[in-house]
N, CA, C and O atoms as a printed pandas DataFrame, in Angstrom:
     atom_number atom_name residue_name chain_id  residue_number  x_coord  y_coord  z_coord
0              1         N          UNK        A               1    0.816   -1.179    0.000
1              2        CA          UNK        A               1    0.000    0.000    0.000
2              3         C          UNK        A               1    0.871    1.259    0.000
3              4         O          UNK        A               1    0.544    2.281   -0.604
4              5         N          UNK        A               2    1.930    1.138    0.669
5              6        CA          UNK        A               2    2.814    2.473    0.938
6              7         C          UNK        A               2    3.292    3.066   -0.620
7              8         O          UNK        A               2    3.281    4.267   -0.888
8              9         N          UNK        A               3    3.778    1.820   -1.743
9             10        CA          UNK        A               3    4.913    2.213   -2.246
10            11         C          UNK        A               3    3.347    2.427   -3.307
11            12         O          UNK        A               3    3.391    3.459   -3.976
12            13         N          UNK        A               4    2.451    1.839   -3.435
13            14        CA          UNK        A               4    1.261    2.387   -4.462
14            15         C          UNK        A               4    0.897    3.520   -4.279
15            16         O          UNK        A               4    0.243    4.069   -5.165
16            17         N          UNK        A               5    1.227    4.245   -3.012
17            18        CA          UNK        A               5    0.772    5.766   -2.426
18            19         C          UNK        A               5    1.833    6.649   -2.931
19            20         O          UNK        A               5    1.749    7.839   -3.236
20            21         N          UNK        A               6    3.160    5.618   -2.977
21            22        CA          UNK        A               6    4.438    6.361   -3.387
22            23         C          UNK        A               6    3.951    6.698   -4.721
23            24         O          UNK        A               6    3.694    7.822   -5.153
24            25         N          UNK        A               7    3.829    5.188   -5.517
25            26        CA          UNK        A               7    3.990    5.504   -6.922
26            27         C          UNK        A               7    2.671    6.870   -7.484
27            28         O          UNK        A               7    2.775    7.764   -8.323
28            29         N          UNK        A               8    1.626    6.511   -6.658
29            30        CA          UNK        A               8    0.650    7.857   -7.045
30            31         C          UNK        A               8    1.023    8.938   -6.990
31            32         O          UNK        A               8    0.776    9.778   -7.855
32            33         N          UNK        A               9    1.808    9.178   -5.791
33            34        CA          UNK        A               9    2.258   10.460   -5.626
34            35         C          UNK        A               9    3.443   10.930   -6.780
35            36         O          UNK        A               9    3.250   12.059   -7.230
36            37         N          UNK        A              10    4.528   10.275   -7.262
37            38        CA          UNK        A              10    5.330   10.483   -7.753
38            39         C          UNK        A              10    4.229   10.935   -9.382
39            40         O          UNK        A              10    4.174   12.120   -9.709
40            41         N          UNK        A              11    3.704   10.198   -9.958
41            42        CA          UNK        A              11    2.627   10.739  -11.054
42            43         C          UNK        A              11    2.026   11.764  -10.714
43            44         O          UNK        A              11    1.348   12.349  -11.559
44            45         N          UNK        A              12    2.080   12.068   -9.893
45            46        CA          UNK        A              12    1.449   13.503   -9.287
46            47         C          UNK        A              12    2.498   14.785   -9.512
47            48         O          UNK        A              12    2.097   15.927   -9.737
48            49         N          UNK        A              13    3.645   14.478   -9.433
49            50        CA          UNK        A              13    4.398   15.322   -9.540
50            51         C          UNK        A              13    5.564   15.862   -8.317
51            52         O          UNK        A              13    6.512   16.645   -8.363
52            53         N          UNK        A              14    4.918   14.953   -7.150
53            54        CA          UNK        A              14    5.975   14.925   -6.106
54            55         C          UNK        A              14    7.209   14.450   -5.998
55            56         O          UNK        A              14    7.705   13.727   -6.863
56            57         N          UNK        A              15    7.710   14.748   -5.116
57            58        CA          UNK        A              15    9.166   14.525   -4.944
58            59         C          UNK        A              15    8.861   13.153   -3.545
59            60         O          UNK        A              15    8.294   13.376   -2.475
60            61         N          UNK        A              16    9.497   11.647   -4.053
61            62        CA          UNK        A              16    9.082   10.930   -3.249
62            63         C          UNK        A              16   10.172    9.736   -3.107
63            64         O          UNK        A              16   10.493    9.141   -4.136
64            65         N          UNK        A              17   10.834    9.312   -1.682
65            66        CA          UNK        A              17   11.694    8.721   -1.506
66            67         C          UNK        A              17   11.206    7.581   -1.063
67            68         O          UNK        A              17   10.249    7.792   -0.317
68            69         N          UNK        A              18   11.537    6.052   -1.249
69            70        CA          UNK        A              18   11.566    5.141   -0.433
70            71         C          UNK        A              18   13.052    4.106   -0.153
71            72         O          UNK        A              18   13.983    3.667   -0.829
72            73         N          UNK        A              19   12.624    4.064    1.150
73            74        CA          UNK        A              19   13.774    2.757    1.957
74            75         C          UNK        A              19   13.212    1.687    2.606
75            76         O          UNK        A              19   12.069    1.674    3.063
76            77         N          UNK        A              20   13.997    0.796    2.648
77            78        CA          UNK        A              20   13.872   -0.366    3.671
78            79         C          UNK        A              20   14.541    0.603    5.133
79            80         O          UNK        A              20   15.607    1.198    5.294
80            81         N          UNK        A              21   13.734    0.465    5.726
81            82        CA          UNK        A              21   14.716    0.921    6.883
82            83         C          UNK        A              21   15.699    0.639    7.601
83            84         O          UNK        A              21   16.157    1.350    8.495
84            85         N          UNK        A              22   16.207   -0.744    7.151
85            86        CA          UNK        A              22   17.648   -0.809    7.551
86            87         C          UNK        A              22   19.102   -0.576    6.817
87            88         O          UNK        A              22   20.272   -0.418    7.168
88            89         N          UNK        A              23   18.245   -0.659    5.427
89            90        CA          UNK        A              23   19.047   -0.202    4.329
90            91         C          UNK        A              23   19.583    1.477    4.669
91            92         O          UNK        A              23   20.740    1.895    4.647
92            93         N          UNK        A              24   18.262    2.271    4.995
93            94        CA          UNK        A              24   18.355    3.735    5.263
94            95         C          UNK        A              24   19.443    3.640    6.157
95            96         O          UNK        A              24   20.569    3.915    5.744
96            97         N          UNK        A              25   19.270    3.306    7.267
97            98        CA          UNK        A              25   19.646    3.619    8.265
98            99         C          UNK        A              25   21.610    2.791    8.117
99           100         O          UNK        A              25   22.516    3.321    8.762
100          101         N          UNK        A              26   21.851    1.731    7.349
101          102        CA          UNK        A              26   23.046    1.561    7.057
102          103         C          UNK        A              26   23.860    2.572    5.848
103          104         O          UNK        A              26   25.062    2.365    5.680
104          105         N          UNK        A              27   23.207    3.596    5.072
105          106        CA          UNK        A              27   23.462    4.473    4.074
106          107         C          UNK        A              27   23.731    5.288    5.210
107          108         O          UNK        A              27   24.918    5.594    5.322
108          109         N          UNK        A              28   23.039    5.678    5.992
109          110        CA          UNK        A              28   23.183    7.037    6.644
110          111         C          UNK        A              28   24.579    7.167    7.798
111          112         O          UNK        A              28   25.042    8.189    8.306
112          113         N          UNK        A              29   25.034    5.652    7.976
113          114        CA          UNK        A              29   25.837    5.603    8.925
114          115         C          UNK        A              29   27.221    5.162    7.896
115          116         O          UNK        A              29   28.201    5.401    8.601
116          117         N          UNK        A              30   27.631    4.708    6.749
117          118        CA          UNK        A              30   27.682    4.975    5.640
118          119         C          UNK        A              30   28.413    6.955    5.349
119          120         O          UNK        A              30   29.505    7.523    5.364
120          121         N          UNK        A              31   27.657    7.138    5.232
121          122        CA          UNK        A              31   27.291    8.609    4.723
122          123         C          UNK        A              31   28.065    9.404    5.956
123          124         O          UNK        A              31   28.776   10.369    5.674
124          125         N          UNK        A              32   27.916    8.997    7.253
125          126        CA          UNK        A              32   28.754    9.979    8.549
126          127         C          UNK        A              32   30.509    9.579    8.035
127          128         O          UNK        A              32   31.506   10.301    8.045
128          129         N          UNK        A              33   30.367    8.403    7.693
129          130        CA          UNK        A              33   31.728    7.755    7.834
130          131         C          UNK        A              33   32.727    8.572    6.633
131          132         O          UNK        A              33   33.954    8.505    6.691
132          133         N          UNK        A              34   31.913    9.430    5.431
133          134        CA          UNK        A              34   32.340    9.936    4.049
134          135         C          UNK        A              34   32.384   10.903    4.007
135          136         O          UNK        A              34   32.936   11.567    3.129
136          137         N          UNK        A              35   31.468   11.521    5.517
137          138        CA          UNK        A              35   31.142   12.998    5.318
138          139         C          UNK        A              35   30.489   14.008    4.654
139          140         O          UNK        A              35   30.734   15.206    4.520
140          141         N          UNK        A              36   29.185   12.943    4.076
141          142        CA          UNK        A              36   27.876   13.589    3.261
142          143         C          UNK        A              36   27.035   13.176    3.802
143          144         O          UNK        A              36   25.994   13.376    3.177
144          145         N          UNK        A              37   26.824   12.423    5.122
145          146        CA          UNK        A              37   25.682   12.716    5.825
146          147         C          UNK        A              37   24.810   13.749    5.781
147          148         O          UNK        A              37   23.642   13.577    5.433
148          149         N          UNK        A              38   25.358   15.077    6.177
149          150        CA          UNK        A              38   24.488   16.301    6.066
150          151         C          UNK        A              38   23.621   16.693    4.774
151          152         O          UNK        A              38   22.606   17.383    4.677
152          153         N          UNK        A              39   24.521   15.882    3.639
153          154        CA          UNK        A              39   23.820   16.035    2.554
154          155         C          UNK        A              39   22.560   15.147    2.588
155          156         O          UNK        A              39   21.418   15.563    2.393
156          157         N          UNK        A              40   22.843   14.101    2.809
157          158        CA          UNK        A              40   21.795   12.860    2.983
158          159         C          UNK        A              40   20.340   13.446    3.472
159          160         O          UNK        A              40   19.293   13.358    2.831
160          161         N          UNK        A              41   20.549   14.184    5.000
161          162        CA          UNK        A              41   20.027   14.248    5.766
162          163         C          UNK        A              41   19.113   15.269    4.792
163          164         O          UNK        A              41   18.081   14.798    4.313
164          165         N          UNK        A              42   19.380   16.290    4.571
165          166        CA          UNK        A              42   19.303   17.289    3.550
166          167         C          UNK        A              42   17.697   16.854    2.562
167          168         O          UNK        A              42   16.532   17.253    2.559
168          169         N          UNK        A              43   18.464   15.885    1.861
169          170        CA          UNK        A              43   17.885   15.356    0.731
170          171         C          UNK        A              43   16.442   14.481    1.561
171          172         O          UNK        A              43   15.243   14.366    1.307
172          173         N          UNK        A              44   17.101   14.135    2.332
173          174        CA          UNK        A              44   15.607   13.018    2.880
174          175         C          UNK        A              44   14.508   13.966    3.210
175          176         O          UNK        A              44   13.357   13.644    2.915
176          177         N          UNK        A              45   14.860   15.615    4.054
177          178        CA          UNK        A              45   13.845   16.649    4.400
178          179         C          UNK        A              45   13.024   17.088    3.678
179          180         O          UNK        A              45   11.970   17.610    4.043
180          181         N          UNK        A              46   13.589   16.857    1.976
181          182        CA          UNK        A              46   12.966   18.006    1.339
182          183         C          UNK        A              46   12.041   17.013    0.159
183          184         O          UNK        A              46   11.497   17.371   -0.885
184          185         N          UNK        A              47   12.094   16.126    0.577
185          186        CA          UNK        A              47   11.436   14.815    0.086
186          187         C          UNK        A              47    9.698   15.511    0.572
187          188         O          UNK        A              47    9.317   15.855    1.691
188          189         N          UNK        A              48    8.949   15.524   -0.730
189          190        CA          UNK        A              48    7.119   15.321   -0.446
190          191         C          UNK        A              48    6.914   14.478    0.122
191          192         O          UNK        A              48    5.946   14.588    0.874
192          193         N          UNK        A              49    7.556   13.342    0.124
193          194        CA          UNK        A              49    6.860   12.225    0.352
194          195         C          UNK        A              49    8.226   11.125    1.030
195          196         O          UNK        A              49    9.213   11.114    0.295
196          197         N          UNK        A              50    8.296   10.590    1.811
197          198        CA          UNK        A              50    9.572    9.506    2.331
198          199         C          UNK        A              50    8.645    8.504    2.744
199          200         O          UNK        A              50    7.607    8.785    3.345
200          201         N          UNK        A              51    9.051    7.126    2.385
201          202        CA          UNK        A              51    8.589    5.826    3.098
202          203         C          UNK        A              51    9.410    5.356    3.193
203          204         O          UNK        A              51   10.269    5.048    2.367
204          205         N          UNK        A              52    9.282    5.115    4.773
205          206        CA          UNK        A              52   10.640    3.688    5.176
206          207         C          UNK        A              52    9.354    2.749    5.630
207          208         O          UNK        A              52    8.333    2.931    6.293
208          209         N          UNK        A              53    9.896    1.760    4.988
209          210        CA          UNK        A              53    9.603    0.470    4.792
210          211         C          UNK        A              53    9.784   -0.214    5.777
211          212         O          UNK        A              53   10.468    0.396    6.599
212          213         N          UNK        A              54    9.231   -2.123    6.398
213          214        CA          UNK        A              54    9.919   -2.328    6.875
214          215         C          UNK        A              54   10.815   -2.188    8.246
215          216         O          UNK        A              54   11.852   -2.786    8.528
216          217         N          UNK        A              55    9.926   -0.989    9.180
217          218        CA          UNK        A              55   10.275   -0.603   10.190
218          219         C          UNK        A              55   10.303   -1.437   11.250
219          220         O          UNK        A              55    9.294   -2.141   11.282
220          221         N          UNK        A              56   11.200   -1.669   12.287
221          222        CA          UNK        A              56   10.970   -2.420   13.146
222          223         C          UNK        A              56   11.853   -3.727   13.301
223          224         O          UNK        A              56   12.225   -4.237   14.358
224          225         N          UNK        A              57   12.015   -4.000   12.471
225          226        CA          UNK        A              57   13.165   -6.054   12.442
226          227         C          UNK        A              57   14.416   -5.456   13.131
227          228         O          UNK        A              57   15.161   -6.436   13.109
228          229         N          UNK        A              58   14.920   -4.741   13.563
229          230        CA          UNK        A              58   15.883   -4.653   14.120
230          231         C          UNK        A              58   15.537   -3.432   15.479
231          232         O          UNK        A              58   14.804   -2.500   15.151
232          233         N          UNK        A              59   15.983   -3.452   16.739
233          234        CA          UNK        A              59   15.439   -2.267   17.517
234          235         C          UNK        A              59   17.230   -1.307   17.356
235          236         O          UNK        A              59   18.381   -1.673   17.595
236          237         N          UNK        A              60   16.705   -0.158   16.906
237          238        CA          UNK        A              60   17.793    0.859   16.714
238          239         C          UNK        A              60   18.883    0.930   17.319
239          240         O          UNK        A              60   18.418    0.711   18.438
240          241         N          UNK        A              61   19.886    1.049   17.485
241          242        CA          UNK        A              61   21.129    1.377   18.493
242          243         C          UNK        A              61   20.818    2.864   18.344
243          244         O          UNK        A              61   19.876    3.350   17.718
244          245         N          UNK        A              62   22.197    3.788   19.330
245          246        CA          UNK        A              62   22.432    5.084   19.197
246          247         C          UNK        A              62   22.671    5.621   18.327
247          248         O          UNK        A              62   22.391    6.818   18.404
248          249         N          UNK        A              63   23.133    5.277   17.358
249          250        CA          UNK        A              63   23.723    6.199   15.529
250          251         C          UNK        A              63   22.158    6.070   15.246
251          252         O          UNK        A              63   21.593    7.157   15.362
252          253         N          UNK        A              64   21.460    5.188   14.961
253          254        CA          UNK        A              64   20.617    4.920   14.236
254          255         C          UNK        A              64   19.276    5.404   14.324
255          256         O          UNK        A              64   18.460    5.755   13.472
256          257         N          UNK        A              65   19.240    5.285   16.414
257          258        CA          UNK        A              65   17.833    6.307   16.797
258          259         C          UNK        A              65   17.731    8.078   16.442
259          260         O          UNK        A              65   16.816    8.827   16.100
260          261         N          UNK        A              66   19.515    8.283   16.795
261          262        CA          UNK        A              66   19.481    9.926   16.181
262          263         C          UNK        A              66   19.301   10.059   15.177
263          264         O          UNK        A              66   18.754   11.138   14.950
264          265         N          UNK        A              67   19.501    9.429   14.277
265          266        CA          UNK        A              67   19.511    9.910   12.982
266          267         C          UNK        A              67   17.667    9.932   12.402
267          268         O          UNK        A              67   17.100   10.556   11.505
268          269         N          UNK        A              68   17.264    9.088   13.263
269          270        CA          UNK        A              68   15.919    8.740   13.141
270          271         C          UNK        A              68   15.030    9.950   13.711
271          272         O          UNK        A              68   14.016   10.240   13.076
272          273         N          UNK        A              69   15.336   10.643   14.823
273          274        CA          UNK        A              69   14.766   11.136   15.418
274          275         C          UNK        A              69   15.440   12.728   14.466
275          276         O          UNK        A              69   14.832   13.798   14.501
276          277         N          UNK        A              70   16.213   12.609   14.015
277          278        CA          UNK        A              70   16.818   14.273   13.021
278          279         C          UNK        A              70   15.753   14.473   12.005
279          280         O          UNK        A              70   15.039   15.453   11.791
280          281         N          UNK        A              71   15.830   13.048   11.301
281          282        CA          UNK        A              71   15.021   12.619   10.070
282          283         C          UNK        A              71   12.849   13.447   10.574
283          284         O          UNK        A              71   12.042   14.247   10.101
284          285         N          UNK        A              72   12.938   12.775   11.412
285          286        CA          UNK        A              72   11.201   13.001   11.994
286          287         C          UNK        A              72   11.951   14.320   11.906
287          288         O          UNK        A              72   12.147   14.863   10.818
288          289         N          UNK        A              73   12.413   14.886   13.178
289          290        CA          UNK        A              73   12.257   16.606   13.607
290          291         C          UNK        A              73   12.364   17.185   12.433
291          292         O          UNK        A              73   11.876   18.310   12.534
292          293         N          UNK        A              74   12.749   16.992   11.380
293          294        CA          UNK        A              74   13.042   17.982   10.187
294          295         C          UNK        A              74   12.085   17.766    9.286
295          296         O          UNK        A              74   12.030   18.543    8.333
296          297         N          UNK        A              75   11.317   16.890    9.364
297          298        CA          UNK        A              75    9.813   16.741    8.609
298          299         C          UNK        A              75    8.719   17.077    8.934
299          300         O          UNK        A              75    7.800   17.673    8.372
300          301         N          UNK        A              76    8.935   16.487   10.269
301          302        CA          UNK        A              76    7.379   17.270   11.259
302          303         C          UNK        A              76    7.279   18.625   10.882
303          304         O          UNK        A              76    8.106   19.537   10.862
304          305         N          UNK        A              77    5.574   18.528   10.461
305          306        CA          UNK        A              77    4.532   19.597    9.860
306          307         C          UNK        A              77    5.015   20.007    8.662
307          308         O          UNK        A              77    4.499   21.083    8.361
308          309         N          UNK        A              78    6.144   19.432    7.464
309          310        CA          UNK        A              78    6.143   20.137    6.700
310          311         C          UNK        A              78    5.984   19.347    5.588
311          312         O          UNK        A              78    5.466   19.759    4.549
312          313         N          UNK        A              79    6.510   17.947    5.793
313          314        CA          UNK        A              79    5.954   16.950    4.674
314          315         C          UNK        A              79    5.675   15.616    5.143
315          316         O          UNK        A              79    5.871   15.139    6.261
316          317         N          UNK        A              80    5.158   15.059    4.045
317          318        CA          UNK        A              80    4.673   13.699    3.961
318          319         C          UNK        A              80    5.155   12.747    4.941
319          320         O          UNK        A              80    6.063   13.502    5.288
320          321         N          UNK        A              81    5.360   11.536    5.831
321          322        CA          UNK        A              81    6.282   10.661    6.147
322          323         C          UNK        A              81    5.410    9.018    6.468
323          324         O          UNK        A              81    4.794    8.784    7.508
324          325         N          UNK        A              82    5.537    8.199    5.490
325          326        CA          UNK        A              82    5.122    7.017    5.279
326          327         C          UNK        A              82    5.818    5.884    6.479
327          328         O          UNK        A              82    7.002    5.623    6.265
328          329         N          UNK        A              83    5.366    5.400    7.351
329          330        CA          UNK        A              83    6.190    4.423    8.277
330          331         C          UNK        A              83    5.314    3.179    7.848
331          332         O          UNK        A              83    4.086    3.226    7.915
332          333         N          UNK        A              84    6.176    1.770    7.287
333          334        CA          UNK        A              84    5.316    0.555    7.454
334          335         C          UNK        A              84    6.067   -0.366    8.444
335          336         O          UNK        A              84    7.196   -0.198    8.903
336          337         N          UNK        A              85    5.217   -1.354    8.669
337          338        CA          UNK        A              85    5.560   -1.695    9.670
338          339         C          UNK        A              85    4.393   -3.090   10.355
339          340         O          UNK        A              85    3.213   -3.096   10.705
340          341         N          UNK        A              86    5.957   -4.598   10.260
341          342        CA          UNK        A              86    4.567   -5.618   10.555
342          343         C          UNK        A              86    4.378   -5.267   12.175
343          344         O          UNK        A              86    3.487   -5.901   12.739
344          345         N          UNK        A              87    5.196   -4.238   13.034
345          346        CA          UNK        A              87    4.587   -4.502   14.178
346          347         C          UNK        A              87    3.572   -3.459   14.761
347          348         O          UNK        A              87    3.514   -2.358   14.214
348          349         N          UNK        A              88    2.856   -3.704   15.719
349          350        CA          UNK        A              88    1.901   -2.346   16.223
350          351         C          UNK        A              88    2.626   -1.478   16.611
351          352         O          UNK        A              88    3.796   -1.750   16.884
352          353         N          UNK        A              89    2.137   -0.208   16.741
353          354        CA          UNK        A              89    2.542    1.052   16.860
354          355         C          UNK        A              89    3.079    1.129   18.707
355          356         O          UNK        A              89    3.849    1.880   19.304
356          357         N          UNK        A              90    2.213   -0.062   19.150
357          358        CA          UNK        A              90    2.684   -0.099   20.930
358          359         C          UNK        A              90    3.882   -0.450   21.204
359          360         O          UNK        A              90    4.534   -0.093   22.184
360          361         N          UNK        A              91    4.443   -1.663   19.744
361          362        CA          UNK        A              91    6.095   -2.053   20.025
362          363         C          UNK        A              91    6.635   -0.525   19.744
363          364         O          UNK        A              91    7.265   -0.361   20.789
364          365         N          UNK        A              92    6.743    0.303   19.246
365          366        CA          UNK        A              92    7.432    1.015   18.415
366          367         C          UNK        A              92    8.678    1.507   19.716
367          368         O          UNK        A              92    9.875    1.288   19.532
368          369         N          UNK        A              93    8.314    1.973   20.601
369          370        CA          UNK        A              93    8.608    2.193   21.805
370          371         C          UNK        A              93    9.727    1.660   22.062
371          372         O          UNK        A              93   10.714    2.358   21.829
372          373         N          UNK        A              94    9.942    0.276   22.617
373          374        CA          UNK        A              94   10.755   -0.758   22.200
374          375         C          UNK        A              94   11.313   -1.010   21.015
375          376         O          UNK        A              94   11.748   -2.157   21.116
376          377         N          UNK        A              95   11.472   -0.738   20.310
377          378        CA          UNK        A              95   12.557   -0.874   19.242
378          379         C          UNK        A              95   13.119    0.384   19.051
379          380         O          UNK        A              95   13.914    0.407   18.111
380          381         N          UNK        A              96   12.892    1.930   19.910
381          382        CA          UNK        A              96   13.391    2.723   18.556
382          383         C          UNK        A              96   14.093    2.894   20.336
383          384         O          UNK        A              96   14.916    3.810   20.327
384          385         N          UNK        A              97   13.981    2.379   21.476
385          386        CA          UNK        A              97   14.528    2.572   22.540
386          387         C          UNK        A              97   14.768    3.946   23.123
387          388         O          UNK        A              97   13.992    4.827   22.756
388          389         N          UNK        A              98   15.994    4.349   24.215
389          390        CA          UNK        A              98   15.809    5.067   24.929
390          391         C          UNK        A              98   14.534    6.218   25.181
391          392         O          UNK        A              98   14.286    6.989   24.253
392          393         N          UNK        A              99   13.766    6.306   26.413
393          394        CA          UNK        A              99   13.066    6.704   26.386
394          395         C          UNK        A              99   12.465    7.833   26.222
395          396         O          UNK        A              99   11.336    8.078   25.796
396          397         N          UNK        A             100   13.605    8.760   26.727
397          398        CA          UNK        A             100   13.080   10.270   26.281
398          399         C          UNK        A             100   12.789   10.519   24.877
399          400         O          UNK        A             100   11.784   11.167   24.584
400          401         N          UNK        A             101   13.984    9.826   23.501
401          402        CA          UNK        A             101   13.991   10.160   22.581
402          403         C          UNK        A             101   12.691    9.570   21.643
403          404         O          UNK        A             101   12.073   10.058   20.697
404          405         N          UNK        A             102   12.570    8.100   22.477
405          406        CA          UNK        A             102   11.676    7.415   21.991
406          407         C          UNK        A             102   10.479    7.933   21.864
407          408         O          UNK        A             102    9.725    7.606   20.947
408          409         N          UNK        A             103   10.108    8.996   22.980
409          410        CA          UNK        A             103    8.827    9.607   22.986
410          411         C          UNK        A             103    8.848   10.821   22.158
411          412         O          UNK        A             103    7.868   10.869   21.415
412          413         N          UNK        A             104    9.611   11.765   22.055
413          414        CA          UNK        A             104    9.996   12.640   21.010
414          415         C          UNK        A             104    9.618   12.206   19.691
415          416         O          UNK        A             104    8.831   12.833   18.981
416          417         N          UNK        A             105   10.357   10.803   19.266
417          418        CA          UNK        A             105    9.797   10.792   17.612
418          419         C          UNK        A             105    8.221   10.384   17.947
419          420         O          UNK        A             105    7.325   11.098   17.497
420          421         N          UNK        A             106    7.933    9.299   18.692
421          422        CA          UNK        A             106    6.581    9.213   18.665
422          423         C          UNK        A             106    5.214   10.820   18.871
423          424         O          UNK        A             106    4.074   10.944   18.424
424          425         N          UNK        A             107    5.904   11.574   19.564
425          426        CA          UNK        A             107    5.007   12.459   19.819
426          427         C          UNK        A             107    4.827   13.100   18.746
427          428         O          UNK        A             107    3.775   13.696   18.510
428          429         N          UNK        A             108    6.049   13.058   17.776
429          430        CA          UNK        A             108    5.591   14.030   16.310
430          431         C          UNK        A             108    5.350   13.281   15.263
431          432         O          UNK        A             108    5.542   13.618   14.095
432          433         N          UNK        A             109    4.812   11.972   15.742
433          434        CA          UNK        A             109    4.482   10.606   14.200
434          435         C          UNK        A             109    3.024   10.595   14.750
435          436         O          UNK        A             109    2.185   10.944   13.920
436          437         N          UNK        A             110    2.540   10.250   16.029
437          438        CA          UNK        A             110    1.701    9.316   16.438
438          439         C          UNK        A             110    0.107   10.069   16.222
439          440         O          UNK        A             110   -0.937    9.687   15.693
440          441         N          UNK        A             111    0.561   11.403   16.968
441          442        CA          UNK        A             111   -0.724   12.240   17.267
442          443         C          UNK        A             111   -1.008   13.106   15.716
443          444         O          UNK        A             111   -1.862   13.936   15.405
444          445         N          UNK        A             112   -0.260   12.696   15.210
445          446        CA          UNK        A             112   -0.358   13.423   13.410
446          447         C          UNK        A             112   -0.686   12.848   12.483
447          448         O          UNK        A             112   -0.960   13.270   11.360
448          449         N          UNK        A             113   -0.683   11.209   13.133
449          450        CA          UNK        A             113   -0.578   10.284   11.984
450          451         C          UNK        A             113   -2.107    9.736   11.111
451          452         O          UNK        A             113   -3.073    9.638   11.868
452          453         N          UNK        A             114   -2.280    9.511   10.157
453          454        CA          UNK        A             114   -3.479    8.363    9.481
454          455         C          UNK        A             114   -3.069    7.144    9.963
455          456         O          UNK        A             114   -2.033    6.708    9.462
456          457         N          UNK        A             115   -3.643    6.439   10.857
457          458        CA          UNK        A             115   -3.175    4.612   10.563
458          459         C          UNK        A             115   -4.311    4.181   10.098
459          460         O          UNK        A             115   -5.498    4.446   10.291
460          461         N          UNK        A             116   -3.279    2.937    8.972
461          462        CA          UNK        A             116   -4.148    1.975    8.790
462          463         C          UNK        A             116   -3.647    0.877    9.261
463          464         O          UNK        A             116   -2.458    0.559    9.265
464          465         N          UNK        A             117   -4.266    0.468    9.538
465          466        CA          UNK        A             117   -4.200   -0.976   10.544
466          467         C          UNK        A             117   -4.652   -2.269    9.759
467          468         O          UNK        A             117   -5.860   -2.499    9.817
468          469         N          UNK        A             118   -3.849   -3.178    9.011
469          470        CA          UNK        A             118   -4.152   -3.832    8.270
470          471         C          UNK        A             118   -4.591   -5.035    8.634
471          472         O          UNK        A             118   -3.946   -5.162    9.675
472          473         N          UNK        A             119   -5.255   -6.067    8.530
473          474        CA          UNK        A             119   -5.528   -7.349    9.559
474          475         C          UNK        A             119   -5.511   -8.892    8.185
475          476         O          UNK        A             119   -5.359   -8.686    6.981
476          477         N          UNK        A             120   -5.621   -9.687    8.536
477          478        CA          UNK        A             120   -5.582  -10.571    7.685
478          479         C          UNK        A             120   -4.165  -11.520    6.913
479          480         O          UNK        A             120   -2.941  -11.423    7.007
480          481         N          UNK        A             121   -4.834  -12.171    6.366
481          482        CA          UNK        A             121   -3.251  -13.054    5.688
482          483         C          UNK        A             121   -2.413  -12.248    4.689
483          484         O          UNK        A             121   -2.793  -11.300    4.002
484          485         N          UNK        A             122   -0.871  -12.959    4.759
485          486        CA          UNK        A             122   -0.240  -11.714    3.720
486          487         C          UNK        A             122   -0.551  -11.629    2.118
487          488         O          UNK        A             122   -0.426  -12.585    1.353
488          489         N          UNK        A             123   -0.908  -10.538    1.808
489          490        CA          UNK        A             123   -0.865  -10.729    0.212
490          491         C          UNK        A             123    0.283  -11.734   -0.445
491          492         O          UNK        A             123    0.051  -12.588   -1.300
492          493         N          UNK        A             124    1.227  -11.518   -0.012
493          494        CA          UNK        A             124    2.294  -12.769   -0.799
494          495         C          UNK        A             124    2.101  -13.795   -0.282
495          496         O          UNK        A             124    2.724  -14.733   -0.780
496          497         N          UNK        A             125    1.591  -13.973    0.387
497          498        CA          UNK        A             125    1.476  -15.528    1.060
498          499         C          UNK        A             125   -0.007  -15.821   -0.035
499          500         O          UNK        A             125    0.030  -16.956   -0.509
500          501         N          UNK        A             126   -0.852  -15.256   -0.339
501          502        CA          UNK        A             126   -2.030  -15.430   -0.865
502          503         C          UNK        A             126   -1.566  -15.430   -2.363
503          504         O          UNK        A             126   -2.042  -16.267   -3.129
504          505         N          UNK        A             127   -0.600  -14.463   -2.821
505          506        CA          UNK        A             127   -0.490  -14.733   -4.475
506          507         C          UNK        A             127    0.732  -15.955   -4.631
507          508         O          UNK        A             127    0.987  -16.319   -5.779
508          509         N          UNK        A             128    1.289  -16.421   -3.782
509          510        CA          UNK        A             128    2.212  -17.799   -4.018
510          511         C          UNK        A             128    1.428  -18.965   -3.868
511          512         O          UNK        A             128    2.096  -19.939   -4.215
512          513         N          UNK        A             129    0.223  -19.295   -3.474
513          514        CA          UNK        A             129   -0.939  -20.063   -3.101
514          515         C          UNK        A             129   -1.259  -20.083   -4.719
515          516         O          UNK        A             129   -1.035  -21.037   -5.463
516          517         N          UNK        A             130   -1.786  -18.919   -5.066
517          518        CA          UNK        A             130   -2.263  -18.956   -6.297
518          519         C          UNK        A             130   -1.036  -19.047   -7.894
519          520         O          UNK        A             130   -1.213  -18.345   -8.889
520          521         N          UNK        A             131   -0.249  -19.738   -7.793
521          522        CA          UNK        A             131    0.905  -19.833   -8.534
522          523         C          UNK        A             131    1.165  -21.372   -8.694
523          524         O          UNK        A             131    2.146  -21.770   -9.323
């Protein structure tokens, strides 16, 4: 659903990024090590539209929650930000860890956000059935 919202949007005329989020988050640590992080960081803000994918299979370390929590603060109220994700929004807490910060990104995702809450078997599990 995310990347069909992507692809609409991009026919629309937006400016629209997607990641796996561990992929992101290994580019970005990557990117400190080269010294175009700032650029990175840059580029992800000014994005209409960003989906990270995929959120959650790993719970963040310290490089990874800041950069996470830069990423939100520099988007909050001004554009788009797509989070998927097989777990509920109650783990989120737990994986993106320490707590002050943890509540910081949540306070500017959660109370802003559309969820959809998806229920049922996986689409790929349902179109490999039918194959």
């Amino acid at each position: 659903m995310a990347s069909a919202i992507g692809h609409q949007a991009c026919s629309l005329g937006y400016k629209v990024m997607y990641f796996n989020t561990n992929k992101l988050f290994t580019m970005l640590k990557t990117s400190k090590a080269d010294g175009s992080y700032l650029k990175q960081i840059n580029k992800l803000e000014k994005q209409d539209l960003l989906i990270l994918d995929d959120f959650g299979f790993k719970p963040l370390d310290t490089i990874n929650r800041n950069s996470f929590m830069e990423i939100i603060e520099n988007r909050h109220g001004k554009h788009s930000t797509i989070i998927a994700s097989q777990l509920p929004v109650e783990a989120w807490h737990d994986i993106i860890g320490e707590q002050t910060i943890a509540d910081a990104i949540l306070d500017r995702l959660v109370h802003t956000a559309h969820r959809i809450d998806i229920k049922g078997e996986s689409i790929r599990k349902k179109l490999k059935n039918n194959y």
